[in-house]
N, C-alpha and C positions, 0 to 999 in steps of 0.2 A: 345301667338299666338292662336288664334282660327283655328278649324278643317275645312279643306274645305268642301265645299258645293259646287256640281256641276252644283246648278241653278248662284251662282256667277262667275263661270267660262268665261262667254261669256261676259264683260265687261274687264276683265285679259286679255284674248284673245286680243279684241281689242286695248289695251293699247300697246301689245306687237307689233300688226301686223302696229299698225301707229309711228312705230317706239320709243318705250317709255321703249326697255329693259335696265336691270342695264350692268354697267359697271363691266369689269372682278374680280371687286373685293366689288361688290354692297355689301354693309350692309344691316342688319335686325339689330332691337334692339338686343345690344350686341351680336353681331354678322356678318361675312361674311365668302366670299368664298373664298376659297383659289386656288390660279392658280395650276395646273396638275403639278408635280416634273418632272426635266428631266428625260428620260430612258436611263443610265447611262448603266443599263445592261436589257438586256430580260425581262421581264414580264412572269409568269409564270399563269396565269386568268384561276381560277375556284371559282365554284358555286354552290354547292347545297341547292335549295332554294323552296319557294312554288307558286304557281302562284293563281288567282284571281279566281281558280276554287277549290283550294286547293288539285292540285297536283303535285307532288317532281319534280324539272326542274333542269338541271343540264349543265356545260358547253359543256357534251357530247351528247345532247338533238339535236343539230343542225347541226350535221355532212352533210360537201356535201352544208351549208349555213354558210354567214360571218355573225357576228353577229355586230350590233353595240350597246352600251354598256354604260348608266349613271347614276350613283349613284346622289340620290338628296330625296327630300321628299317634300311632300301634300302641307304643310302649306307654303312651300318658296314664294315670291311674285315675285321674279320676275329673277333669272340665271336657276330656272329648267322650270317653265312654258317658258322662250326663247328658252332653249335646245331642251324643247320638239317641239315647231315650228321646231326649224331648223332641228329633225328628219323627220317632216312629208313633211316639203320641199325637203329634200333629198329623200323621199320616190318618191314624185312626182316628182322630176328628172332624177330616175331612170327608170322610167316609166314602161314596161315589166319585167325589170330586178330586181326591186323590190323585186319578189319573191326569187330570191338567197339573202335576207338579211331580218336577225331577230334584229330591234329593239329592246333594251330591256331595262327596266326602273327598277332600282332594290333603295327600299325607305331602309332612311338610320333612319327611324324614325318608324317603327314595331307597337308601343304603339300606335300613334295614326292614323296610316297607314291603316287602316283595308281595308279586300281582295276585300268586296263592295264597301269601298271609292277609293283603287286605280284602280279599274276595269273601274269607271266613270271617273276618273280622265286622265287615260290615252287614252280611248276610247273618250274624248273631241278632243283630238287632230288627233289621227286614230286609229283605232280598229286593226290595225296591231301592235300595240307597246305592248310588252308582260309587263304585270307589275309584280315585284317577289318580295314575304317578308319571313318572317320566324323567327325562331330563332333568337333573338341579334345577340347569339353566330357565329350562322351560318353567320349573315351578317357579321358583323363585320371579320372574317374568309375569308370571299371573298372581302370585302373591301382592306385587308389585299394585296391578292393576284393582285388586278389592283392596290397596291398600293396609295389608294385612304382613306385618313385621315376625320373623322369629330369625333364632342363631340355633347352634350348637352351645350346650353348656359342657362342660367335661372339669371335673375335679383334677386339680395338678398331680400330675404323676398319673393318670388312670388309662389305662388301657385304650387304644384308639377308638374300639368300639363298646366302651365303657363311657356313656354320655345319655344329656337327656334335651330337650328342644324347650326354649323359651317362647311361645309365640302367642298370637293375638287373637283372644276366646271371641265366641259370638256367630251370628251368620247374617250370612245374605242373600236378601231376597229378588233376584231379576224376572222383569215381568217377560213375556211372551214372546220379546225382538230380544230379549237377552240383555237389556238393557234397566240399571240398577233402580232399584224404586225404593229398599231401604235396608237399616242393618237392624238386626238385633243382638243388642245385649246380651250377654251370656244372663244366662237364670232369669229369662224374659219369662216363659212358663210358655207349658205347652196351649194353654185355651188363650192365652193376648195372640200368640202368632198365628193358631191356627182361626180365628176371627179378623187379624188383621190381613192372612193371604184370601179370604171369602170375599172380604171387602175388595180386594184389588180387582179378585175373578168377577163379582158383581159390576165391578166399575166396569167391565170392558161388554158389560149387557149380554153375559152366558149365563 
């Protein structure tokens, strides 16, 4: 897999908005994504992680805002650059309300993730989406906690940094204590979520 480059972005874009995204379980060589696990029980989502300025963000960061919530990385071609459309659609159907929710893009690929490439990378879609890396350990740690499974794929013989990430499409949505209230679905659409996070915000009588 080559590294993104944020002058190629605006062609991705368009492939996605004229309708050209993968299906819930799109391949990459040797590789795809796997659908979100049922939530059998609670979710218990935390984070401490770095953001694209290089400083410590955590799922305590956002008290008082919902968060919404996707593991994916850079080089994917085509279930996280959808994802992230459908956040910035959500963002835009929230309209005012916007502001009570944090976006958040957290890369499950660090090595070649770096803080400039994801700061371009999520700033293509909207400058509100936070993007957070860090530590393997660290991710992998909070992966752990939404639950959210990937590896490294690499074809035999291929150059070390010749690979691409298998991991678990979808997001999630933590209400106001940071505390999880539900997933969705990859290819949930952007008007079910952006009606299902109103509903939440109503619930709490703002």
């Amino acid at each position: 897999m080559t590294r993104f480059r944020a002058a190629g972005l605006a062609p991705l874009l368009l492939a996605v908005l004229l309708g050209c995204g993968a299906p819930a379980f799109a391949q990459t060589p040797g590789a795809g994504h796997e659908a979100a696990p049922a939530d059998v029980t609670p979710l218990s989502p935390r984070y401490l992680l770095m953001d694209v300025q290089g400083r410590a963000v955590s799922h305590e960061d956002f008290r008082g805002r919902f968060q919404l919530v996707a593991f994916g990385f850079i080089s994917c071609p085509d279930v996280c650059p959808t994802t992230l459309l459908e956040v910035k659609q959500v963002l835009e159907a929230l309209g005012d309300k916007a502001a009570r929710l944090q976006p958040i893009f957290i890369t499950v690929d660090p090595e070649r993730d770096t803080r400039a490439v994801l700061r371009d990378y999520t700033a293509a879609f909207d400058k509100r989406i936070l993007g957070l890396t860090g530590h393997p350990e660290f991710i992998r740690r909070a992966a752990d906690s939404f639950r959210v499974r990937y590896e490294i794929v690499r074809e035999p013989g291929a150059a070390a940094d010749n690979y691409t990430m298998n991991h678990t499409a979808g997001m999630v949505l933590l209400d106001t204590r940071g505390r999880f209230l539900r997933r969705f679905g990859y290819g949930k659409g952007a008007r079910d979520m952006s009606e299902a996070i109103l509903a939440a915000m109503a619930a709490e009588g703002r």
